[in-house]
C-alpha positions as CSV (number, residue, x, y, z in Angstrom):
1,X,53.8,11.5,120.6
2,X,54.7,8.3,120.1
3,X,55.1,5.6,123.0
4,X,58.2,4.0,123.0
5,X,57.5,1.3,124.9
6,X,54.8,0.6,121.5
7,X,57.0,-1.9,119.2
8,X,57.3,-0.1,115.7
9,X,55.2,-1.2,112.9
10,X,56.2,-0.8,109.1
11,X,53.9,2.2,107.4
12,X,53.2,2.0,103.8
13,X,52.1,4.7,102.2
14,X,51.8,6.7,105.4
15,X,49.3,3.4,107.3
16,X,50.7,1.4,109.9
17,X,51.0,-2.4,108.9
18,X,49.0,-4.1,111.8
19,X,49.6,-7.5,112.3
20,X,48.8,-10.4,115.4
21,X,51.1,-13.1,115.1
22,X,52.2,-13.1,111.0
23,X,52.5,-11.2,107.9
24,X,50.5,-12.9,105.4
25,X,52.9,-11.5,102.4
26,X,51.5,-12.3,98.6
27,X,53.2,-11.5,95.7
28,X,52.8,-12.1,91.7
29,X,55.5,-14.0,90.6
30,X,56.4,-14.5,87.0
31,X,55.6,-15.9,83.8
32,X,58.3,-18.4,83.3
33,X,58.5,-18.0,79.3
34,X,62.2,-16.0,79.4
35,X,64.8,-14.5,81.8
36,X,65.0,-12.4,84.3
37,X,65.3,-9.0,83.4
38,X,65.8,-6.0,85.9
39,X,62.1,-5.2,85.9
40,X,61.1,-8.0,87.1
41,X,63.9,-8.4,89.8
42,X,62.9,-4.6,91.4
43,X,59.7,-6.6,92.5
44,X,60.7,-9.7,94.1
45,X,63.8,-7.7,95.8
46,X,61.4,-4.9,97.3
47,X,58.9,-7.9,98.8
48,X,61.9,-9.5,99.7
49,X,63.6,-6.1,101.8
50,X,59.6,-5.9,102.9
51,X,59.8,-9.1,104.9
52,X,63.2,-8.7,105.9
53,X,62.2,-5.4,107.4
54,X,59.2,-6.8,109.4
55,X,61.4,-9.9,110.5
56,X,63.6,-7.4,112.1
57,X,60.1,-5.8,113.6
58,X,59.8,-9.7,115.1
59,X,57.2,-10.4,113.1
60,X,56.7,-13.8,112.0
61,X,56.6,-13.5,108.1
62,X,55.2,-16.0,105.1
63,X,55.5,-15.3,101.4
64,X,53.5,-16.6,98.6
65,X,55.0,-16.1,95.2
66,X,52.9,-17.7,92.7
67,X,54.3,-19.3,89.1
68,X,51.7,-18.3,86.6
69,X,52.9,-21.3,84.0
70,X,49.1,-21.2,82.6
71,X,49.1,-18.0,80.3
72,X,49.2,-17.1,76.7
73,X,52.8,-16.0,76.5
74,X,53.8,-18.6,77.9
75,X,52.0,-21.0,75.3
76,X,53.4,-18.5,72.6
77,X,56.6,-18.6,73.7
78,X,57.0,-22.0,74.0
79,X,55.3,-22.5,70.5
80,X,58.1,-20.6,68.8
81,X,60.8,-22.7,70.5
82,X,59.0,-25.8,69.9
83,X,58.6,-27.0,73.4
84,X,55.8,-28.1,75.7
85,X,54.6,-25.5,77.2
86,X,55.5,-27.3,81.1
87,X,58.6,-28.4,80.3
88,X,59.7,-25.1,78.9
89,X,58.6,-23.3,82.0
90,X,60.5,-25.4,84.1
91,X,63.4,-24.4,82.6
92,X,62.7,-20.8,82.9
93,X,62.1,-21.4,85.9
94,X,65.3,-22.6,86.8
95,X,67.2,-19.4,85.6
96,X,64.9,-17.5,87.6
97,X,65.3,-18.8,90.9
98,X,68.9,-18.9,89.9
99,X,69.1,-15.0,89.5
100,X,67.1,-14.6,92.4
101,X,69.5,-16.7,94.5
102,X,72.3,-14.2,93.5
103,X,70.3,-11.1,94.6
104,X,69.9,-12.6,97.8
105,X,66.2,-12.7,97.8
106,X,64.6,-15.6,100.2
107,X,63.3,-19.0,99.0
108,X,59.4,-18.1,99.5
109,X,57.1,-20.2,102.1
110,X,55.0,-20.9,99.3
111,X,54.9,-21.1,95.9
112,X,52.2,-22.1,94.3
113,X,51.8,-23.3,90.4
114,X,49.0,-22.2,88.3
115,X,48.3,-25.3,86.6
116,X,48.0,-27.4,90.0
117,X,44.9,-25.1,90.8
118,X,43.0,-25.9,88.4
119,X,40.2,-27.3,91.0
120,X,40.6,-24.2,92.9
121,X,39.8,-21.6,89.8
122,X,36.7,-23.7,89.0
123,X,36.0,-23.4,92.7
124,X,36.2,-19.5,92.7
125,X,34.0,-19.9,89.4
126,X,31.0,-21.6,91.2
127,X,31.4,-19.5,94.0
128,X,31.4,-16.3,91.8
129,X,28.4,-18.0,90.1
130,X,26.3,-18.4,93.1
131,X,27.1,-14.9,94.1
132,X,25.7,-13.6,91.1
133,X,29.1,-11.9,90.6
134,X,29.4,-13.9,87.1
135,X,27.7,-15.5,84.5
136,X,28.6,-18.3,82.2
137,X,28.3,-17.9,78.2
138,X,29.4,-20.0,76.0
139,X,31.3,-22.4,77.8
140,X,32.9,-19.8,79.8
141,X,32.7,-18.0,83.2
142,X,32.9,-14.3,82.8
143,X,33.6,-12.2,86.2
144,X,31.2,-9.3,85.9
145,X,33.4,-6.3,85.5
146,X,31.5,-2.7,84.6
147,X,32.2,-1.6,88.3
148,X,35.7,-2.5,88.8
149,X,37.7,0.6,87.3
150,X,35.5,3.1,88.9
151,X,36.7,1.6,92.3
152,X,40.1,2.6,91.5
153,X,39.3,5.7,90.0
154,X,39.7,5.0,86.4
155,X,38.2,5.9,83.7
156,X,35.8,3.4,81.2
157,X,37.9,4.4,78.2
158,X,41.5,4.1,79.8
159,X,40.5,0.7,81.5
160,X,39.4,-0.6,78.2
161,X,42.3,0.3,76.8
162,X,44.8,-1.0,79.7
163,X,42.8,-4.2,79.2
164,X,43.6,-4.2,75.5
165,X,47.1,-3.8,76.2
166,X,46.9,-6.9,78.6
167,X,45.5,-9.1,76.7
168,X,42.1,-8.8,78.1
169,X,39.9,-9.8,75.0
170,X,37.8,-6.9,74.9
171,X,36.5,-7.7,71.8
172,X,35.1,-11.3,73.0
173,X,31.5,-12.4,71.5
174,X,30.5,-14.1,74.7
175,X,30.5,-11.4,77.1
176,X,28.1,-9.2,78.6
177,X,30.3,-6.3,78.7
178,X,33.6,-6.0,77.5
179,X,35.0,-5.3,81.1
180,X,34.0,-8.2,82.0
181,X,37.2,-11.1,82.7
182,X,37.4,-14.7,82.2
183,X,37.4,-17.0,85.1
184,X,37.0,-20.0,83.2
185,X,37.7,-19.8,79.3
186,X,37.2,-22.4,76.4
187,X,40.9,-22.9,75.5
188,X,41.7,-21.8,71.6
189,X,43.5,-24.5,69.3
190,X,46.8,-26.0,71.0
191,X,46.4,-24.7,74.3
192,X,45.9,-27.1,77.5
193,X,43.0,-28.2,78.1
194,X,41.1,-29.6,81.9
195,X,37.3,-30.4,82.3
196,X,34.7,-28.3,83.8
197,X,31.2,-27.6,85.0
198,X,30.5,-25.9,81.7
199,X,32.9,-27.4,79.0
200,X,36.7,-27.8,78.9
201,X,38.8,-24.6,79.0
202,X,41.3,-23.3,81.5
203,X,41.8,-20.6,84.0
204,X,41.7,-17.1,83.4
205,X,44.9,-15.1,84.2
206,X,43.3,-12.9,87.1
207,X,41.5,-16.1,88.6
208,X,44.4,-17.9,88.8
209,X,46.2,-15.4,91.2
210,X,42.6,-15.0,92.8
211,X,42.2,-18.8,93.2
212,X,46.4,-19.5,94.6
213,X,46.0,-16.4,97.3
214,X,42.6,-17.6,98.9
215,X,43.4,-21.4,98.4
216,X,47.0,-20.3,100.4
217,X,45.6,-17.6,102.9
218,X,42.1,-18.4,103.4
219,X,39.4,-14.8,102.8
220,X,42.6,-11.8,102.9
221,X,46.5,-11.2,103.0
222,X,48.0,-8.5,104.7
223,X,50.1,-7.2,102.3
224,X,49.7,-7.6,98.3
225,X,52.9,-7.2,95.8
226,X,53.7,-6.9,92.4
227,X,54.9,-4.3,89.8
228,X,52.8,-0.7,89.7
229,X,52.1,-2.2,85.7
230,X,50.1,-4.6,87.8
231,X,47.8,-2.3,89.5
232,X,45.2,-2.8,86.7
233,X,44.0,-4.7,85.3
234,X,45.2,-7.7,87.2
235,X,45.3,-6.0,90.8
236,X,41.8,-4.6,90.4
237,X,40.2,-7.5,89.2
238,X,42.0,-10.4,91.4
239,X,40.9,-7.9,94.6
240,X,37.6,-7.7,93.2
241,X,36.7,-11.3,92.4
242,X,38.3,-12.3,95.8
243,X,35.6,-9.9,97.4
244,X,33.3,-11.0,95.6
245,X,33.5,-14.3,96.1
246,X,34.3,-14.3,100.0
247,X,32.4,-11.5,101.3
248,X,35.5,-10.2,102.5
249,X,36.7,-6.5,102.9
250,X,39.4,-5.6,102.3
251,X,40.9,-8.6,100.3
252,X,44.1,-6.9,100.7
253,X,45.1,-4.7,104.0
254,X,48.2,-3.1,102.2
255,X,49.4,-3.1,98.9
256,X,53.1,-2.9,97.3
257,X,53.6,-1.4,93.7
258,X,56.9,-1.6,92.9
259,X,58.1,1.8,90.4
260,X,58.5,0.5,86.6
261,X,62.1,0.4,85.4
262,X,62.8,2.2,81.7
263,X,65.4,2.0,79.6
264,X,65.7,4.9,77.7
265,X,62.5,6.4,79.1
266,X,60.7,3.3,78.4
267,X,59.2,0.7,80.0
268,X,61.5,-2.6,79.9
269,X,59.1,-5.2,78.1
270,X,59.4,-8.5,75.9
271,X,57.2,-7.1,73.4
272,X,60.2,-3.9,73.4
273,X,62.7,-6.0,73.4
274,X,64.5,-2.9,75.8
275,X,65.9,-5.5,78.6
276,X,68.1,-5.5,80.5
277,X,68.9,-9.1,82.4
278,X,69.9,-9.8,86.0
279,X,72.2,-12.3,84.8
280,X,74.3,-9.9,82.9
281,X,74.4,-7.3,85.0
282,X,75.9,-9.6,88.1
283,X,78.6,-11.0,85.4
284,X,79.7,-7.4,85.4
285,X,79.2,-6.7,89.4
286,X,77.8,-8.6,91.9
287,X,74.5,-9.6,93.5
288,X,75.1,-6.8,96.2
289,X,75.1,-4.3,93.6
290,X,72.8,-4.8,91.2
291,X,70.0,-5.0,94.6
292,X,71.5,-2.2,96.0
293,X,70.4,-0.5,92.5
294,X,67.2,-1.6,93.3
295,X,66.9,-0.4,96.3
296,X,68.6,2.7,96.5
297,X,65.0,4.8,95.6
298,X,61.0,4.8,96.7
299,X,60.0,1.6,95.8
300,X,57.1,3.5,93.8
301,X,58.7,5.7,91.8
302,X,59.5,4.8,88.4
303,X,63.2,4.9,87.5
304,X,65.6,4.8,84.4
305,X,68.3,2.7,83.9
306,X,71.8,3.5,83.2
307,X,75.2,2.4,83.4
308,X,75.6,5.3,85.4
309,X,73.1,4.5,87.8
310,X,75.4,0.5,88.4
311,X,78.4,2.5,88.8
312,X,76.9,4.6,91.7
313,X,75.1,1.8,93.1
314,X,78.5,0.5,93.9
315,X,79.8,3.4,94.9
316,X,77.3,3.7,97.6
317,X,77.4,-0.3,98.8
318,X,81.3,0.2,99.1
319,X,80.9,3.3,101.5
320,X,78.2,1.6,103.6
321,X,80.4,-1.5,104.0
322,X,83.6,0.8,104.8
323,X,81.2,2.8,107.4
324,X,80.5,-1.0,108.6
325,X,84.2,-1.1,109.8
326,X,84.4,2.0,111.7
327,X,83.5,2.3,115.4
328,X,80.5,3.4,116.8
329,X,80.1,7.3,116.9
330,X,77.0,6.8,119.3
331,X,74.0,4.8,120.5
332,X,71.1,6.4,118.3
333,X,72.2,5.3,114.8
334,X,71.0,1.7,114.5
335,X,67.4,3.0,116.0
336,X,67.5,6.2,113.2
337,X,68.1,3.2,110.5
338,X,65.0,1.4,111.9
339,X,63.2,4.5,112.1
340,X,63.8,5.3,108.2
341,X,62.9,1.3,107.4
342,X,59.4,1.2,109.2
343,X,58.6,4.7,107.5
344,X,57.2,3.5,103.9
345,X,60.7,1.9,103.7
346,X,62.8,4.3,103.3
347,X,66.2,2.9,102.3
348,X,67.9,5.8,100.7
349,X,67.3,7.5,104.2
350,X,68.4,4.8,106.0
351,X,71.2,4.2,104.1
352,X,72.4,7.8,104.2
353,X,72.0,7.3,108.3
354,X,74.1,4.3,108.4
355,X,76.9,5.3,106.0
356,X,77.2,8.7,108.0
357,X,77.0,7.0,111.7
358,X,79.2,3.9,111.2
359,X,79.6,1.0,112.9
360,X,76.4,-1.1,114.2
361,X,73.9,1.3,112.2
362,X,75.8,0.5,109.1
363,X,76.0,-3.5,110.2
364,X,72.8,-3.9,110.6
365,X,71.6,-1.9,108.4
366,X,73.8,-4.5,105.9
367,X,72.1,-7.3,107.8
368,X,68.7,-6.7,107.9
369,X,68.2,-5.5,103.8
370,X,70.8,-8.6,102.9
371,X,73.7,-6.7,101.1
């Protein structure tokens, strides 16, 4: 039985998020090499809901949401539109944080820039290096990886294949094994270029977000973020090299996947070209809406989208705002909204609760998920 005088903690995937003080919240933030599109959005408004959530708990809350503007499609991107690879990022940049402004998500606490941690990758490098964890070859630094897909249960053959897919290289001269990820890599012809221990190169795309959540957070973070796409490679490998490298267990307490959005059954992608942008689909509603979309599921499950699925999305925000106007019909509806928050946050749930109780449940129901 549960002690109600026992403030109530947010459970993710059926554990209790323990925290002392803060919510060390990090999340992978984009690729700034083209616009938003809804994919990317159901991420960054879930983490956002997250911290809202645990705010309401009265937990103190910080966010790191790194800019990975060190990466090959970035480089290949800004090739095509004959750009420097920085400057063109910046501008992506600046349509991102402008679509996430209109969906309400928060301003993170941090927000760290690949290519300003450069020191800190080489860093992680050494230290993997002393561990025994990685090896150099050929004026890189590979992160020993055989062991890292059996931790999450995956098979040799899929992970190679996941990592082939993600541009993992699996086909690299200079490794050991093919499962094995760059830390440090020689840079190939037109890409930037910094000095290191053992040649010039740049960061690898898994060190990077290994190297910006230790350099923020110190050894762990208690709650990880990105999409469920994410999980591996980069997930598996950033944990593991963090681990590694630390002597820390877990890296990460709690983790987030966000569900992948499809279009058509299929995953919304660049390389597709099946996308569907924030920015057009607030020109036809509103911010409200389109996160209400996003929200309106399990944050795990995957989900199609339709112009169906919009419409009812608004249909639903309009009867929780007119529920927001009506009195109160009794004292237990904002705590059964609460209740269906903390439990693996449970929106739909709550926001069936609110738009059947009215009144406070409904308000701050509005309040606390920023609709």
């Amino acid at each position: 039985m549960t002690d109600p005088t026992i403030p109530p903690r947010l459970q993710l995937g059926g554990r209790p998020l323990t925290v002392v003080g803060r919510a060390r919240i990090y999340v992978c933030g984009v690729t700034p090499y083209d616009v938003t599109h809804l994919g990317h959005a159901a991420t960054f408004v879930w983490v956002d809901a997250a911290e809202r959530v645990l705010r309401r708990l009265g937990v103190s809350v910080e966010v790191c949401r790194n800019v990975t503007d060190v990466d090959d499609v970035l480089f290949d991107a800004a090739n095509r539109a004959g750009a420097h690879y920085d400057r063109f990022a910046a501008v992506q940049q600046f349509h991102f944080e402008r679509d996430m402004d209109a969906l309400g998500v928060r301003r993170p606490t941090h927000e760290p820039r690949a290519h300003t941690h450069v020191a800190q990758v080489i860093a992680l490098a050494a230290a993997l290096l002393d561990s025994g964890a990685a090896y150099a070859s050929q004026g890189s630094v590979y992160f020993r990886g055989a062991a890292v897909p059996g931790a999450g249960e995956l098979e040799r053959d899929e992970a190679l294949r996941l990592l082939e897919s993600n541009g993992g290289r699996t086909d690299d001269p200079a490794k050991h094994d093919p499962l094995d990820q760059a830390v440090w890599q020689v840079s190939a012809s037109g890409e930037p270029v910094w000095p290191s221990p053992w040649g010039p190169g740049r960061p690898g795309w898994h060190a990077e977000c290994t190297a910006m959540a230790l350099s923020t957070y110190g050894s762990s973070v208690d709650l990880h973020a990105g999409g469920a796409d994410l999980r591996f490679p980069h997930h598996a490998y950033e944990n593991a090299q963090a681990e590694a490298a630390t002597g820390v267990v877990p890296f990460a307490r709690s983790w987030l996947h966000v569900g992948t959005v499809r279009l058509d059954g299929e995953k919304m992608a660049k390389s597709t070209g099946n996308l569907v942008f924030v920015a057009d689909l607030i020109a036809r509603t509103s911010g409200p809406t389109v996160r209400t979309l996003l929200l309106d599921r399990h944050y795990a499950a995957p989900w199609d989208f339709t112009d169906a699925s919009l419409d009812q999305a608004a249909t639903r925000l309009d009867a929780l705002q007119v529920a927001a106007g009506r009195p109160d019909s009794g004292s237990s509806g904002p705590q059964a909204v609460l209740d269906a928050l903390v439990t693996d946050l449970d929106v739909p749930g709550a926001m069936d609760v609110a738009t059947e109780t009215g009144g406070q449940a409904a308000r701050d129901l509005i309040a606390v998920l920023g609709l």
